[in-house]
VEXLUMLUM-703368 format. One record per residue (C-alpha): residue in one letter; x, y, z. Coordinates in pm, whole numbers, padded with zeros to 5 digits, always signed. Example, Ala and Ser with C-alpha at 12.3 -4.5 7.8 and 13.67 -1.06 7.14 Angstrom:
<atoms>
A+01230-00450+00780 S+01367-00106+00714 
</atoms>
This chain:
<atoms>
X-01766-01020-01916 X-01797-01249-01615 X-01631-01604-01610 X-01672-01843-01372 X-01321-01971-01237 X-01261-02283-01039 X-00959-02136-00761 X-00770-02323-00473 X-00891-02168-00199 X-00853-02287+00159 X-01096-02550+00291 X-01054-02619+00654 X-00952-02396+00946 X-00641-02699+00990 X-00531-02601+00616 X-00580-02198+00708 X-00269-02286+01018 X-00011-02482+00833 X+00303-02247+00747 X+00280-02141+01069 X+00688-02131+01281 X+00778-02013+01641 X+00763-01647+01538 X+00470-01579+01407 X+00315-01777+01676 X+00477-01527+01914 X+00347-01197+01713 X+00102-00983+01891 X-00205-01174+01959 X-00157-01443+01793 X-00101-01784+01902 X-00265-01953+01533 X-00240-02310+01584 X-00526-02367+01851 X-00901-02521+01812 X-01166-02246+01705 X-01373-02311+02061 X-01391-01981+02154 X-01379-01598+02136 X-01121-01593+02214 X-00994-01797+01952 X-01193-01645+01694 X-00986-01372+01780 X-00654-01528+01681 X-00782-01642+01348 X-00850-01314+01240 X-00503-01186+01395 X-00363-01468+01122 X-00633-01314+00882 X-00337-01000+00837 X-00154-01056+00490 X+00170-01227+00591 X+00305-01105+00216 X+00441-00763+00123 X+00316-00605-00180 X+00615-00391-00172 X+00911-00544-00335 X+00710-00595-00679 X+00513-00241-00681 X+00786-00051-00540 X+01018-00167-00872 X+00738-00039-01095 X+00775+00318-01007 X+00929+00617-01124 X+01094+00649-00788 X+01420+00361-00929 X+01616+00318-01153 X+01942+00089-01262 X+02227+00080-00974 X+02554+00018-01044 X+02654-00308-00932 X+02304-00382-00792 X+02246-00726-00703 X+02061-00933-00980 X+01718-01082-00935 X+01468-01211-01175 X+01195-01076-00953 X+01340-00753-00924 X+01436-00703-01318 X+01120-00794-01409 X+00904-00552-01229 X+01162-00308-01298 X+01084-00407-01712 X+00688-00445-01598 X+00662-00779-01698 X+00442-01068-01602 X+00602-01293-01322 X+00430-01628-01176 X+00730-01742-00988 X+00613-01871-00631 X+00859-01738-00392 X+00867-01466-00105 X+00828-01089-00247 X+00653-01216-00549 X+00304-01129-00703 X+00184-01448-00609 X+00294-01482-00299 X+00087-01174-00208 X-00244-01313-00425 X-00229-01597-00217 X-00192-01388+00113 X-00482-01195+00050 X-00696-01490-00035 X-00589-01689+00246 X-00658-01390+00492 X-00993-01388+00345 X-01057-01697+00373 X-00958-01669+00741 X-01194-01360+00770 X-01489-01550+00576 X-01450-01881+00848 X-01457-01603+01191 X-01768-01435+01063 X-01925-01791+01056 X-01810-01876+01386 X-01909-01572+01526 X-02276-01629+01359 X-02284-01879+01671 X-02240-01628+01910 X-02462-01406+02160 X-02426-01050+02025 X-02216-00902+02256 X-01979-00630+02245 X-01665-00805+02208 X-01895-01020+01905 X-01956-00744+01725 X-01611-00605+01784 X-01503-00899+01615 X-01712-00901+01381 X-01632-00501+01248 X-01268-00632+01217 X-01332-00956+01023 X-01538-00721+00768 X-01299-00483+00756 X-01011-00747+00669 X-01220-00864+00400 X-01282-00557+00240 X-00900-00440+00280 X-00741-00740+00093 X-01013-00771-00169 X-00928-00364-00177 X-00547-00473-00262 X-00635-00748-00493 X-00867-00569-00766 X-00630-00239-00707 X-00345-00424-00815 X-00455-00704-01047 X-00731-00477-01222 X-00789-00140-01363 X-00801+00166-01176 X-01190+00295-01062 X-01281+00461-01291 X-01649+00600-01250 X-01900+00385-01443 X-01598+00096-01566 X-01729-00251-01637 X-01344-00342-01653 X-01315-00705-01499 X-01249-00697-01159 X-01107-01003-00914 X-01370-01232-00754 X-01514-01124-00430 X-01538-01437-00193 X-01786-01388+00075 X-01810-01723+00236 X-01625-02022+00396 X-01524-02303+00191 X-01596-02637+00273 X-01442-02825-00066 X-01107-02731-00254 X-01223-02631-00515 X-01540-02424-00598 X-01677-02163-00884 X-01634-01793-00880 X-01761-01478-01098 X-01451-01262-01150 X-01774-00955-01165 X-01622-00579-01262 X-01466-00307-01084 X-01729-00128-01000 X-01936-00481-00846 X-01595-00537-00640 X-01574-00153-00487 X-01960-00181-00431 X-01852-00491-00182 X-01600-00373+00009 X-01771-00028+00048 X-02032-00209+00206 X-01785-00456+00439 X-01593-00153+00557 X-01931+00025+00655 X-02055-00239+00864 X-01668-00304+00967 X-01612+00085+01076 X-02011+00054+01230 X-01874-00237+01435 X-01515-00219+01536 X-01390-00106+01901 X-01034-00047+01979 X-01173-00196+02353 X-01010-00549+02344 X-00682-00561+02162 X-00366-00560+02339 X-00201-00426+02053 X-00384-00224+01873 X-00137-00095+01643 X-00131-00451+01448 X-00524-00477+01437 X-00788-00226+01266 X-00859+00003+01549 X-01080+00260+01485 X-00868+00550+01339 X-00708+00233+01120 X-01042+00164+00977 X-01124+00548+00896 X-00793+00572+00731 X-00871+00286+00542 X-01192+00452+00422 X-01037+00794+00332 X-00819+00577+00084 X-01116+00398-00046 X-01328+00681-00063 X-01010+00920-00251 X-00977+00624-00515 X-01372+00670-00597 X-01321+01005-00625 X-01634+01127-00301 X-01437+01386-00208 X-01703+01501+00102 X-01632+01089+00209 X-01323+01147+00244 X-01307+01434+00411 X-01556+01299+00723 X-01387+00999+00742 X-00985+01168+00751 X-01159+01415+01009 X-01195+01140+01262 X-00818+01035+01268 X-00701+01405+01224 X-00874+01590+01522 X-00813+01948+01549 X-00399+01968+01499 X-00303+01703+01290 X+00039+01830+01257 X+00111+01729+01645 X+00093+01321+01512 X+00246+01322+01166 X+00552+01160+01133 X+00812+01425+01234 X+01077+01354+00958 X+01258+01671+01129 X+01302+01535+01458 X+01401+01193+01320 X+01702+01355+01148 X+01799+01517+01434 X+01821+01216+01661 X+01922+00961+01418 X+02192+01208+01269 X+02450+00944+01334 X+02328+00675+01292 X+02065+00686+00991 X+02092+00278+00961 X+01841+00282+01264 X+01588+00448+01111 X+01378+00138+01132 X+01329+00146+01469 X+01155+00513+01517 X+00970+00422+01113 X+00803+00060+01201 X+00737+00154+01596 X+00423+00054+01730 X+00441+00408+01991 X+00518+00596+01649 X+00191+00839+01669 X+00186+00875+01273 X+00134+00490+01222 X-00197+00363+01238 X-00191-00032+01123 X+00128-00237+01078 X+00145-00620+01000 X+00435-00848+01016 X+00531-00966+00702 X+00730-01254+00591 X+00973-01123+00337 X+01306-01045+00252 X+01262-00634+00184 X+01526-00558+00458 X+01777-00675+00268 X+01720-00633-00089 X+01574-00257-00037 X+01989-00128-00017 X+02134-00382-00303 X+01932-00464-00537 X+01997-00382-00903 X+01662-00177-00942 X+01598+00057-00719 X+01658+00393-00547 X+01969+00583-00670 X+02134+00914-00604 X+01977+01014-00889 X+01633+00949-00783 X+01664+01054-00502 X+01772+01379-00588 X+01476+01436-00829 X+01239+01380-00615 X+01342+01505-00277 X+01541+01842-00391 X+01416+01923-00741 X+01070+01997-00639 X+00851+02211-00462 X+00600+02516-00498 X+00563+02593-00875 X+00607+02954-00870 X+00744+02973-00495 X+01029+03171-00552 X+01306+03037-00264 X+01030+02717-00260 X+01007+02605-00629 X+01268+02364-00551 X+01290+02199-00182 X+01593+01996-00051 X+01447+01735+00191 X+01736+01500+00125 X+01903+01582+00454 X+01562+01556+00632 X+01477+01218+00523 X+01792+01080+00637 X+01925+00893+00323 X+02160+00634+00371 X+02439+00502+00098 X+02443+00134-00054 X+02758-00023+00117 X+03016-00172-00150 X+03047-00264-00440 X+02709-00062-00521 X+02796+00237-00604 X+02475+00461-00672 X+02258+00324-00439 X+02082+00496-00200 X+01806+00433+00088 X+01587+00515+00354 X+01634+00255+00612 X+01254+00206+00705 X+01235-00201+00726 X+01319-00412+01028 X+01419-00738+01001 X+01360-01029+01232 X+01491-01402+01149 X+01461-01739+01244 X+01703-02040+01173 X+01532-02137+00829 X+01696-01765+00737 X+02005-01891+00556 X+02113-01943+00179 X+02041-01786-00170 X+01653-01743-00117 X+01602-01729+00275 X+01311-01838+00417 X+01187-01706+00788 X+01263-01341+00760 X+00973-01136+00901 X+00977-00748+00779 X+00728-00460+00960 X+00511-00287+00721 X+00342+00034+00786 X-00006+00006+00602 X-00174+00299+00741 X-00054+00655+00830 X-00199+00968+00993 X+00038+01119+00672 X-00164+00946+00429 X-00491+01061+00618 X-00400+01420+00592 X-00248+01395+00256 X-00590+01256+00135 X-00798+01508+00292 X-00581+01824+00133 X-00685+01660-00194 X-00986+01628-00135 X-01065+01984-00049 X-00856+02075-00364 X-01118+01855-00572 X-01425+02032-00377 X-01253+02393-00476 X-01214+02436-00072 X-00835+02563-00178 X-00857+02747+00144 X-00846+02440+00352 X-00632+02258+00130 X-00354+02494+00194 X-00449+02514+00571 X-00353+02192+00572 X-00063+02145+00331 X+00104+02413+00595 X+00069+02185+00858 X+00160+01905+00736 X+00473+02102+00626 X+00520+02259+01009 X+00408+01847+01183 X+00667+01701+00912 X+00979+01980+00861 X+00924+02194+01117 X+00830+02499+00906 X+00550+02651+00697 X+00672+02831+00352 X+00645+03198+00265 X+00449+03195-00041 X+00171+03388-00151 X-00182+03190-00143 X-00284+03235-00482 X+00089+03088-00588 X-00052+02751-00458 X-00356+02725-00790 X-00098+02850-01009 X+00055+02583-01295 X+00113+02563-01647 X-00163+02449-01891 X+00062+02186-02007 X+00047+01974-01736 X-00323+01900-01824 X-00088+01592-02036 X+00064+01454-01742 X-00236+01426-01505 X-00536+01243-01619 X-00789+01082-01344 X-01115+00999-01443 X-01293+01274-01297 X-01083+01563-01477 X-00915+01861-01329 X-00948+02243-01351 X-00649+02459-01347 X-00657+02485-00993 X-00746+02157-00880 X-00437+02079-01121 X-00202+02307-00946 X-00256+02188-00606 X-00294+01770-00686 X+00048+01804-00889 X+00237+01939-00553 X+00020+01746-00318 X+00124+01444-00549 X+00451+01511-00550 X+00494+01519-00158 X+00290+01165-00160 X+00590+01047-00345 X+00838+01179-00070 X+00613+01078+00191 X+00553+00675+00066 X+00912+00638-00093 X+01016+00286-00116 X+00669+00148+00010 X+00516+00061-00313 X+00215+00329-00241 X+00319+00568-00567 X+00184+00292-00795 X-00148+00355-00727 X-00080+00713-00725 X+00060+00629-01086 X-00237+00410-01241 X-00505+00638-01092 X-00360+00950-01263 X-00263+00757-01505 X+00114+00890-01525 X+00394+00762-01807 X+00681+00632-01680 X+01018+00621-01839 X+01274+00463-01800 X+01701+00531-01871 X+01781+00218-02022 X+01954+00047-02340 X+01751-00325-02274 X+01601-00469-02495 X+01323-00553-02260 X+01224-00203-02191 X+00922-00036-02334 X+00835+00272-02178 X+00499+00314-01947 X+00249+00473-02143 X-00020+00658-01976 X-00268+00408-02092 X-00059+00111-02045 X-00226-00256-02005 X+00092-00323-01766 X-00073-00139-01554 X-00267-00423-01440 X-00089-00677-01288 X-00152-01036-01489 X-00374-01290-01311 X-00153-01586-01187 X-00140-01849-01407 X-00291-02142-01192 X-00599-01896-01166 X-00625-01869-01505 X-00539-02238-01633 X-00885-02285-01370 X-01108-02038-01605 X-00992-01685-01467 X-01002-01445-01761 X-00633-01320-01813 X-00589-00933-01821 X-00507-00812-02191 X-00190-00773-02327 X-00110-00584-02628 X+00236-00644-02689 X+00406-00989-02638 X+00672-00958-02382 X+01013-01102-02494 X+01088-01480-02324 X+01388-01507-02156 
</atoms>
């Protein structure tokens, strides 16, 4: 049912720059806190349009991939995604945080498309244009994929409201519409964005959607809707004819970080890394909670993940140990079981002191040529093109580790029946198709560890998630679990935003 809700948006272009400090104004592009006179400057308000929130440290706490560490560091943040509970607290790293991100960067993208309405048509316009779509149709992508329910065909589930234009008062009246109205909008923004966009005039490419960004971008929309051909022709595009030469080669990163796995960040986050395709500069304090915090990656996770798996049926390959490959490294004192993959940077400015720093800016890696190709191998598997999926499982194996396993062809659609419980999209699965998403799945875990990305992987298959704990807060994740869905923030809702349901009354604290 649609509701009309009254939300705090951003009214001026002067509101859109305040927050601004001395670093962001120095990050690539960008110099925000100018008059909007110009191309030019049109430019820069859409290089502010990026979300300057991570949705990582509250998805990444969802996930199967942690659990409790000994001696973790406490936060209320962190225990509560852990727990899936609701959390409004405004702070960095927090749900809101990122709601307000997204809606301020599309606010930002919604004022640039009309400026640019004043504009001559030409080339760089247009260019401008393609990436201020685009924008708007990749954080209204992350809102309703995180604060509603999965796609799920013909689902007239509520969705998050879709804002199209500039605001010129405070507040103003919005339909929160469904799903399916929301992924009908941004399918058509990121058409006329990928119809538009040139990588011709950016300096840094890497930090704007360029052209193999925006395809990426699509194969991800496209795989969540379940158009398998779509997202094959768009994951073509980035991929050219030997994807495995630009995938991240977790091999060769082992090898020359060997000694020094703490530096990881600097070959993971890096603008010349081939493999990355978008990256935004994030305000947030991942860097140093990822190794210490109480929830989160363990010895024990890790070991389930990255050596207890592999080719069902693959002799020598049923179970792979990549542990070695992806260059773990152990929480320092007093946490005991932690462990880590060192992929976040971390660059500070004076306000960066205290119990909750502020001024801590954190690389994130939003798009990947691994994702691309991952995408595209299930996509064939869904079109019965197992052929091709395999083709390409075997290079991303030989890009990634440096080798291609031994294993009979038909071993690949081989699983047991009883995983039919475990894997549920919307679209169903043969026996097959089941076989090959389950491994393909499983190396999507590897491949996105600590990034947040498996939740979605988790709510569209709708997996079950349990947890190894004594708390009285803990519930397990059911398969069809109305935690799922993040819960609207309660200023939105207070305004006339219909909350998401919730069956079971979460304890107070």
């Amino acid at each position: 049912m649609k509701r009309n809700i009254s939300l705090l948006l951003f009214a001026t272009a002067a509101w859109l720059f305040i927050g601004c400090n001395d670093f962001l104004d120095k990050s690539p592009d960008s110099e925000l806190d100018v008059d909007i006179n110009s191309e030019e400057k049109i430019a820069e308000l859409l290089t502010g349009a990026y979300p300057e929130a991570s949705y990582i440290p509250f998805l990444e706490p969802r996930t199967d991939n942690v659990e409790e560490r000994v001696n973790g560091v406490h936060s209320r943040l962190n225990e509560s995604m852990f727990f899936w509970e609701d959390y409004d607290q405004e702070d960095l790293d927090t749900p809101l945080n990122y709601w307000n991100a997204c809606y301020k960067g599309i606010a930002q993208a919604n004022k640039a498309l009309e400026l640019l309405s004043r504009y001559p048509k030409s080339e760089r316009v247009k260019a401008l244009y393609g990436e201020a779509f685009l924008l708007r149709a990749y954080l209204h992508f992350m809102l309703v994929n995180i604060w509603s329910e999965p796609y799920g065909g013909k689902s007239t589930n509520p969705g998050i409201p879709y804002i199209t234009k500039p605001e010129k008062n405070a507040l103003v009246d919005y339909q929160r519409g469904t799903v399916n109205e929301v992924y009908a909008k941004i399918e058509k923004d990121l058409k006329l964005g990928i119809s538009l966009v040139s990588d011709t005039y950016y300096k840094h490419p890497k930090f704007h959607f360029n052209k193999k960004a925006a395809y990426a971008f699509a194969s991800r929309f496209y795989l969540m809707k379940g158009e398998w051909k779509e997202v094959i022709a768009y994951a073509d595009y980035v991929l050219g004819g030997d994807p495995k030469t630009q995938l991240r080669p977790w091999r060769q990163y082992a090898d020359e970080l060997e000694f020094n796995h703490r530096s990881l960040y600097r070959k993971y986050a890096a603008a010349g890394e081939p493999a990355n395709l978008l990256l935004t500069t994030t305000e947030s304090r991942l860097a140093r909670t990822t190794p210490s915090e109480k929830y989160g990656s363990t010895f024990n996770t890790v070991d389930k993940i990255f050596a207890q798996k592999g080719i069902e049926g693959g002799g020598d390959y049923a179970k792979m140990n990549f542990i070695g490959t992806y260059i773990f490294t152990s929480s320092a004192a007093p946490v005991t079981t932690g462990r880590y993959l060192a992929k976040f940077d971390e660059l500070s400015n004076s306000e960066s002191t205290g119990t909750k720093p502020r001024g801590l800016y954190v690389t994130n890696v939003l798009f990947t040529v691994d994702e691309v190709l991952l995408n595209r191998m299930e996509a064939y598997a869904m079109l019965k093109n197992y052929s091709h999926a395999i083709d390409d499982f075997l290079q991303y194996m030989q890009g990634k580790f440096g080798f291609m396993p031994s294993v009979d062809r038909a071993v690949y659609t081989s699983t047991n029946s009883n995983n039919y419980n475990i894997y549920t999209p919307f679209y169903g699965l043969t026996l097959k198709q089941l076989a090959m998403v389950k491994l393909f799945l499983d190396f999507r875990q590897k491949e996105f560890y600590q990034e947040g990305l498996r939740w979605f992987d988790i709510r569209r298959f709708h997996l079950a998630v349990k947890r190894s704990s004594k708390s009285s807060y803990y519930f397990p994740l059911e398969k069809e679990d109305l935690r799922k869905v993040l819960q609207i923030p309660t200023e939105a809702i207070q305004r006339g935003l219909t909350a998401n349901p919730r069956e079971r009354q979460e304890p107070l604290r």
